[in-house]
DOTINU-245101 format. One line per 2 residues: number of its first residue (from 1); their letters; for each residue x, y negated, z of N, C-alpha, C. Coordinates in Angstrom, 1 decimal. Example, Ala and Ser with C-alpha at 12.3 -4.5 7.8 and 13.67 -1.06 7.14 Angstrom:
// residues 2
1> AS> 13.2 5.7 7.8 12.3 4.5 7.8 13.2 3.3 7.8; 12.8 2.2 7.1 13.7 1.1 7.1 12.9 0.0 7.9
// end
This chain:
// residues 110
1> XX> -17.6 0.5 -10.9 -16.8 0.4 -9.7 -16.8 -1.0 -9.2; -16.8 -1.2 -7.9 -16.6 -2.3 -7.3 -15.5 -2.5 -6.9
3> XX> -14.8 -4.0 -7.1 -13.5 -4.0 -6.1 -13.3 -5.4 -5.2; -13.1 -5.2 -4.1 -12.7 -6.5 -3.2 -11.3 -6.8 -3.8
5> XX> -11.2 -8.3 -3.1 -10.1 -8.4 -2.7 -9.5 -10.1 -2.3; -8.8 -10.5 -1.4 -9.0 -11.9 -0.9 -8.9 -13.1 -1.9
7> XX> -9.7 -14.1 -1.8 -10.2 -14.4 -3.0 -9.0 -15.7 -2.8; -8.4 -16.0 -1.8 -7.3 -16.9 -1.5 -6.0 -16.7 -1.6
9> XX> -5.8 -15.7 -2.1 -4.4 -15.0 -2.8 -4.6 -14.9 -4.6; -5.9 -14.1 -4.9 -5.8 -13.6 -6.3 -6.8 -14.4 -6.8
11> XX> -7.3 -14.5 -8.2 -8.4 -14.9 -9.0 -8.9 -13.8 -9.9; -9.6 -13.6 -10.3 -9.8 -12.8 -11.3 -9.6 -13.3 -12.1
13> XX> -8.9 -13.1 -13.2 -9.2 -13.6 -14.8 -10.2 -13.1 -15.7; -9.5 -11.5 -16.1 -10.3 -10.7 -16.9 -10.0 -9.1 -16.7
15> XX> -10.8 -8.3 -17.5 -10.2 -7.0 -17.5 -10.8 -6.3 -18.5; -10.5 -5.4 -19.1 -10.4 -4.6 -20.5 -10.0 -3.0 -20.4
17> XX> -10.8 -2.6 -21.3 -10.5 -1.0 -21.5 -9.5 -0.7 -21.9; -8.7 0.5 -20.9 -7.6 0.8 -21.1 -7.4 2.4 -21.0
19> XX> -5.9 3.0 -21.6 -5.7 4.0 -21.5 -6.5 5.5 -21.8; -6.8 6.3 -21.8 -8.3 7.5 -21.7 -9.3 6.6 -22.0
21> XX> -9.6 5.7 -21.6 -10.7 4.9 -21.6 -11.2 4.9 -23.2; -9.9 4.2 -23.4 -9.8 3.4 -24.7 -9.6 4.0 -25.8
23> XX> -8.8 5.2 -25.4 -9.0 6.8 -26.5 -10.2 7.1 -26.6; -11.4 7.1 -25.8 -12.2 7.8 -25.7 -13.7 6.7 -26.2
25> XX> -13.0 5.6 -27.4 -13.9 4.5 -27.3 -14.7 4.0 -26.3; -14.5 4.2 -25.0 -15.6 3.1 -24.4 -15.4 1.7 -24.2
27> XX> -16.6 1.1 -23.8 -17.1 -0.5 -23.7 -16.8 -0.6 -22.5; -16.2 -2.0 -22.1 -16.4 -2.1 -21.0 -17.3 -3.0 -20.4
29> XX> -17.8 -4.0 -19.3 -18.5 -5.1 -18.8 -18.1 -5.1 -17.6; -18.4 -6.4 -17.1 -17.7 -6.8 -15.7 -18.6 -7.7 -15.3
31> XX> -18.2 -8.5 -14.2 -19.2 -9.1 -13.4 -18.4 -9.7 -12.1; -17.3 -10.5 -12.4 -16.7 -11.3 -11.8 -16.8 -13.1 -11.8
33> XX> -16.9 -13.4 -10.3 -16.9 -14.5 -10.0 -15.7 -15.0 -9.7; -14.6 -16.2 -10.4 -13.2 -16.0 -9.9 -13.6 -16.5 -8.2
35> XX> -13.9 -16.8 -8.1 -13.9 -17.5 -6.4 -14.9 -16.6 -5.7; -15.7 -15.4 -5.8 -15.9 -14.8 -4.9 -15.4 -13.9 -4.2
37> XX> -14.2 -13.1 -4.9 -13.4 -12.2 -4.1 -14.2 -10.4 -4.4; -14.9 -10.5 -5.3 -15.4 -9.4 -5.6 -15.6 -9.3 -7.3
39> XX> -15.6 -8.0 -7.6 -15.0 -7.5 -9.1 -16.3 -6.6 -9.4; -17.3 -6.6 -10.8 -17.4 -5.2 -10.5 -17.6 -4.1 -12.3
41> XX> -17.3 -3.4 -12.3 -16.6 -3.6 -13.9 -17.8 -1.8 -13.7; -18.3 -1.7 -15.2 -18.8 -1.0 -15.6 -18.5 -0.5 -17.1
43> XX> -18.0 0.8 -17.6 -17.3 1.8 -18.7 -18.5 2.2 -19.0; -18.2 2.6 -20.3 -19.5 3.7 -20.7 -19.3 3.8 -22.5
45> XX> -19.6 5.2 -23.0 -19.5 5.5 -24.4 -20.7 6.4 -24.3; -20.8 5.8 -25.9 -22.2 6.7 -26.5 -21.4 7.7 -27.2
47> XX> -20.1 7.6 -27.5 -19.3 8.7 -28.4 -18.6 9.4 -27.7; -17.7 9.5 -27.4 -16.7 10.1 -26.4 -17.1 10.6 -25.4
49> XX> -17.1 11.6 -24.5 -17.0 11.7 -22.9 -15.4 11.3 -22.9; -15.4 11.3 -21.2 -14.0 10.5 -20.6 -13.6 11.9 -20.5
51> XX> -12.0 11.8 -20.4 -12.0 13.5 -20.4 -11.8 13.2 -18.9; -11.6 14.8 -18.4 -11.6 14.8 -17.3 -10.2 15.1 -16.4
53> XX> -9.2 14.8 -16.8 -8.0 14.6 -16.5 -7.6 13.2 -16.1; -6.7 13.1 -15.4 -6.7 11.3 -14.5 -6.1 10.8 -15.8
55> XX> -5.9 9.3 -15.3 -5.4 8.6 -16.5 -5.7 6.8 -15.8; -5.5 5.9 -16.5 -5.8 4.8 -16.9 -7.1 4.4 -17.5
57> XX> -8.0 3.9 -16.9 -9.2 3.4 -17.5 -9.2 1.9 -17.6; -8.6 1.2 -17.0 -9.2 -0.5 -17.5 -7.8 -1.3 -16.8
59> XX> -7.5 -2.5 -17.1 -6.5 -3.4 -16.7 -6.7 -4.7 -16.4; -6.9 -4.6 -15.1 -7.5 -6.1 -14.5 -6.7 -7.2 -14.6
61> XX> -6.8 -8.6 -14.8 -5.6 -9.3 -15.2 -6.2 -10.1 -13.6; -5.2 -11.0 -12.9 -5.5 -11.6 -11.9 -4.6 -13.0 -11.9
63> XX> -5.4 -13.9 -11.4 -3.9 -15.4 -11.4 -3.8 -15.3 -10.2; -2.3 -15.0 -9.6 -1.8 -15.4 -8.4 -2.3 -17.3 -8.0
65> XX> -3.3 -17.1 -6.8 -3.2 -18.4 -6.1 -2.4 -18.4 -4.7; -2.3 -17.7 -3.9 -1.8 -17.6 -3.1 0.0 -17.5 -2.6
67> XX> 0.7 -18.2 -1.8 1.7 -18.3 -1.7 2.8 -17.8 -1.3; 4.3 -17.7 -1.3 5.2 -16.9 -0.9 4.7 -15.8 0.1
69> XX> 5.0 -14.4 0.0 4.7 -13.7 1.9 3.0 -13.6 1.7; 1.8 -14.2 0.7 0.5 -13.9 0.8 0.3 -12.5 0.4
71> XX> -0.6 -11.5 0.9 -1.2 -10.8 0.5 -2.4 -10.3 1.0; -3.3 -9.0 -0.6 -4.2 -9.3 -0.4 -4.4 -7.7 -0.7
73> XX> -5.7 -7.4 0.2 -5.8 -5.6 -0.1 -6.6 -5.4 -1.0; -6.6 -4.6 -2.1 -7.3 -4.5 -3.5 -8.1 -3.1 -2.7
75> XX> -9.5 -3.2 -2.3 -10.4 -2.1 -2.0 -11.3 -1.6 -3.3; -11.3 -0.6 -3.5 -12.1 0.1 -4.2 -13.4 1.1 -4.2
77> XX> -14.5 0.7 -4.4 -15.3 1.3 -3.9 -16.8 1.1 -4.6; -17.7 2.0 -4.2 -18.6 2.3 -5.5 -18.4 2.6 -6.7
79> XX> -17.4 4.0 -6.8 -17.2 4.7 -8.1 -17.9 5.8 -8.6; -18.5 5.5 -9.5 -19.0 7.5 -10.4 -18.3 7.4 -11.8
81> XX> -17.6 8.4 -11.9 -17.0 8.8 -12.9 -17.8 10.1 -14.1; -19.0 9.6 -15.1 -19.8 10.5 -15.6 -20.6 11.3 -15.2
83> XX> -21.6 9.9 -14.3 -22.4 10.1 -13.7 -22.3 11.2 -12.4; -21.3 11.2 -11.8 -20.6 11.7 -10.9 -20.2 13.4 -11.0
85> XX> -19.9 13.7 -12.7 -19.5 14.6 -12.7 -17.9 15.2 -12.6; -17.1 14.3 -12.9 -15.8 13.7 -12.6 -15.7 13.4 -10.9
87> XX> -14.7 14.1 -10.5 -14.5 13.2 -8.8 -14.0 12.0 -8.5; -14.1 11.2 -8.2 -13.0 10.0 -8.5 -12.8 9.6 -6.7
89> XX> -10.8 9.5 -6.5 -10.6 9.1 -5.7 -10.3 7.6 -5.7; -10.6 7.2 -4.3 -10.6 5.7 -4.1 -9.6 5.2 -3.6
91> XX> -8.6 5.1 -3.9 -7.2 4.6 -2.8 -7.1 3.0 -3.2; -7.5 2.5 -1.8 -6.9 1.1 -1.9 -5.4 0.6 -1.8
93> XX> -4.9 -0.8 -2.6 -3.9 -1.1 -2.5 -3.7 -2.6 -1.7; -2.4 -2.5 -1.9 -2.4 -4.2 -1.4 -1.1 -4.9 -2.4
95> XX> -1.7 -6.2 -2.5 -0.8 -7.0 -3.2 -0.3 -7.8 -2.2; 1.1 -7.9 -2.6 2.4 -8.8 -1.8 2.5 -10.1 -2.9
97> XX> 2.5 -11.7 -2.7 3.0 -12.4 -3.9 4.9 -12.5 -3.3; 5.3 -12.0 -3.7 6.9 -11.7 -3.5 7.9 -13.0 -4.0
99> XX> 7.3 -13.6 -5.2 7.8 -14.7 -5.3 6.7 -15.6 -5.7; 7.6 -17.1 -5.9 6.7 -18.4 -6.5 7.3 -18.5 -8.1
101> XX> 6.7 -18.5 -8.8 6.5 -19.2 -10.3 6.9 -20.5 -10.6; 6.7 -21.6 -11.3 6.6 -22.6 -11.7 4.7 -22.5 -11.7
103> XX> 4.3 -23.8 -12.3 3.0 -24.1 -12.1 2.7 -23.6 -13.4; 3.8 -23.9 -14.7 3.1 -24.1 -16.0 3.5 -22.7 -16.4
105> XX> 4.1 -21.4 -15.2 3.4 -20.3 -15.7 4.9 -19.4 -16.1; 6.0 -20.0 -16.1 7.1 -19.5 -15.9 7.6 -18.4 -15.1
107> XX> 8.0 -17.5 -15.3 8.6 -17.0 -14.1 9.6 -17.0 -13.0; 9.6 -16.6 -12.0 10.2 -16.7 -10.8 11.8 -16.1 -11.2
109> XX> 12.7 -16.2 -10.4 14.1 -15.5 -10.2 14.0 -14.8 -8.9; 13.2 -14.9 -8.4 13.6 -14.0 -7.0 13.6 -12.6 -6.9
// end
């Protein structure tokens, strides 16, 4: 799967197998550049199939750069789910940074 998203609000950090995914032993890999604004993460097991019920597959971590009121639309696109046996819908989101932090990573009160 590929995912956008404004590269002046979020960073990528990392992301990791999750949920069904993670039941179902798969590996994950990725292919993120923090400063390009694009993600693109690849699942796969030699043991398991994914079952075919929705779920949770992976958990993107991101560092807020962007400021009070910034947001940024998380697009999703270029999915097959078991070699496109699985249907997979694409709903994009959008992130709001709703408050400001401290620098060294604290959180906000707002």
């Amino acid at each position: 799967m590929t995912i956008q998203f404004d590269k002046d609000v979020l960073e990528f950090v990392n992301a990791k197998v999750a949920g069904v995914a993670l039941a179902a032993n798969f590996d994950l890999a990725f292919n993120g550049d923090p400063g390009a604004g694009e993600l693109k993460i690849t699942e796969h097991s030699t043991v398991d199939p994914l079952p075919s019920a929705g779920g949770v597959i992976a958990e993107i971590e991101f560092h807020v750069t962007g400021s009070y009121g910034a947001t940024s639309s998380l697009t999703f696109s270029a999915m097959s789910i078991n070699e496109g046996a699985i249907p997979a819908t694409l709903d994009p989101g959008l992130f709001t940074v709703d408050c400001a932090g401290a620098l060294d990573g604290t959180a906000c009160d707002a």
